[in-house]
C-alpha positions in Angstrom: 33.5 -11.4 -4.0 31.8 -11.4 -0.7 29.3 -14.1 -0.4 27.2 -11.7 2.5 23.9 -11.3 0.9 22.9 -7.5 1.1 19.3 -5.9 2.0 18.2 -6.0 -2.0 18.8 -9.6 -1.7 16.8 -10.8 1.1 14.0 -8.9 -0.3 14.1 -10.9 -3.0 13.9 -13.9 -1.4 11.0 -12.7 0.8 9.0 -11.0 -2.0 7.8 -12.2 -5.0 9.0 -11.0 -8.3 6.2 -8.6 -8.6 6.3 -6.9 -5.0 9.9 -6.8 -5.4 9.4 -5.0 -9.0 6.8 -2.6 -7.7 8.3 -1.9 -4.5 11.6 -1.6 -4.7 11.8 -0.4 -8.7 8.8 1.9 -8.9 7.2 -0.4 -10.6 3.1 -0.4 -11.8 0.8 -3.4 -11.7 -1.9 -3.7 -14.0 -5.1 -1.9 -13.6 -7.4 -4.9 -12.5 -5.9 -8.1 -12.2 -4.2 -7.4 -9.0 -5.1 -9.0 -5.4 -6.9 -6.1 -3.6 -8.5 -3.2 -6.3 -12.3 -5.1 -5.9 -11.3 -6.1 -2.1 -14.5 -5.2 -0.1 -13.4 -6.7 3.2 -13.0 -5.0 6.8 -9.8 -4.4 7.5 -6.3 -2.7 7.6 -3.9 -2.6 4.6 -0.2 -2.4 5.7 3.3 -2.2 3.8 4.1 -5.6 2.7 8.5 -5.0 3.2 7.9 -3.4 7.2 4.6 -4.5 8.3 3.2 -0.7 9.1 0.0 -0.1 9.2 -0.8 2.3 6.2 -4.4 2.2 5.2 -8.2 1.4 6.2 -10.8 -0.5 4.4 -13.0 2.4 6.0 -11.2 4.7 3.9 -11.2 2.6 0.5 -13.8 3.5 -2.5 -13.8 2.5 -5.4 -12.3 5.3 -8.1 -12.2 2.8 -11.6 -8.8 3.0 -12.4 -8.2 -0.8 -11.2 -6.1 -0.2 -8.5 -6.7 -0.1 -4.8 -8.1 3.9 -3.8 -8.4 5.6 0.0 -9.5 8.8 0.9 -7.0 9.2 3.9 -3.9 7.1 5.1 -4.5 5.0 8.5 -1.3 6.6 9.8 -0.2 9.3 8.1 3.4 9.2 9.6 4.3 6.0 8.1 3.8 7.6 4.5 5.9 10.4 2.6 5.1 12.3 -0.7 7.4 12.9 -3.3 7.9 15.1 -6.5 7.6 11.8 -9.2 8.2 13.8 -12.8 8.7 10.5 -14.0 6.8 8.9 -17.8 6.5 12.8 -19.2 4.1 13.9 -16.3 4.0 15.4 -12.8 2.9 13.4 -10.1 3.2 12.9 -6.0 4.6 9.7 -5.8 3.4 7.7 -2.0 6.3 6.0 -0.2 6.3 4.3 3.3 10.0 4.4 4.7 11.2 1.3 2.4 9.7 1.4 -0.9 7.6 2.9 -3.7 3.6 2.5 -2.9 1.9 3.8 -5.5 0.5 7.7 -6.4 -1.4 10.4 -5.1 -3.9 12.3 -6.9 -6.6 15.7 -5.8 -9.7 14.2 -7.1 -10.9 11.8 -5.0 -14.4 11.9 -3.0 -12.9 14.1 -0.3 -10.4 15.7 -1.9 -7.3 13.0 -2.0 -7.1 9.9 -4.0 -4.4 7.4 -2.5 -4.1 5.1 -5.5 -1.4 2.2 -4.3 -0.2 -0.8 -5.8 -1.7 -3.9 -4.1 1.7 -5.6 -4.3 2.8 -2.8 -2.0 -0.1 -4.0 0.3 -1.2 -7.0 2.6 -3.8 -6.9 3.8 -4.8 -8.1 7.5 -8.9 -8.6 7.6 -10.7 -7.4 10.6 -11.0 -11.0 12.6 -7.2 -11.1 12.7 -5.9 -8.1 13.8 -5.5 -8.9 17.3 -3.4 -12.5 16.0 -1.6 -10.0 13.8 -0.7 -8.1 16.5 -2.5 -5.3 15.2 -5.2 -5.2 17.8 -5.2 -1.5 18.8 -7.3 -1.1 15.5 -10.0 -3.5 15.9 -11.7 -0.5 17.5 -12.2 0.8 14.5 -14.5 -2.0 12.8 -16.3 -2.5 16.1 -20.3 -1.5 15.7 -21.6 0.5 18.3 
């Protein structure tokens, strides 16, 4: 048996059981208790296995399902849509490149309602964006 540890591993050691779970299993968290559905900070959310930028606090409203909601993706390129006819229903299921993020649904404010798993999510707040080296968005939270 090769002792080499393989990509599923070294998400695991870098994620924690419930990132992992959501992420990589097309998992759900629970409706409230998770880190960002009542987040009212300024700032960028971005996928917690690459680190692309994926959402915008600008873009976040709250829908009362318990889970974190945007109008629009930041980027729209980082994110793809998927048939999901998963649990008896038909949804579009949101993925960045390396793992599940949450769904999308037509009924938000403007038409779209991004709901994503927090534990997809880390978010980077507005005063460290340029540390983060993601400084070409702190354009975007600057009053004019």
């Amino acid at each position: 048996m090769s002792s080499e540890k393989t990509d599923a591993d070294h998400l695991k050691e870098r994620l924690d059981p419930e990132q992992y779970r959501v992420t990589q299993e097309c998992g759900t968290e629970p409706p409230f208790l998770n880190a960002y559905w009542n987040n009212k900070k300024a700032g960028i959310y971005v996928d917690v296995v690459s680190g692309k930028p994926l959402f915008s606090s600008l873009d976040k409203f709250d829908s009362g399902t318990g889970w974190p909601s945007f109008t629009k993706p930041l980027e729209p390129a980082n994110l793809a849509l998927r048939a999901d006819r998963s649990h008896f229903m038909e949804r579009t299921e949101v993925r960045s490149r390396d793992c599940h993020l949450g769904h999308v649904f037509d009924d938000g404010p403007t038409g779209k309602r991004y709901c994503i798993n927090s534990a997809a999510l880390r978010f980077i707040p507005a005063e460290d964006l340029e540390r983060a080296g993601y400084g070409e968005y702190l354009r975007l939270f600057e009053k004019n």
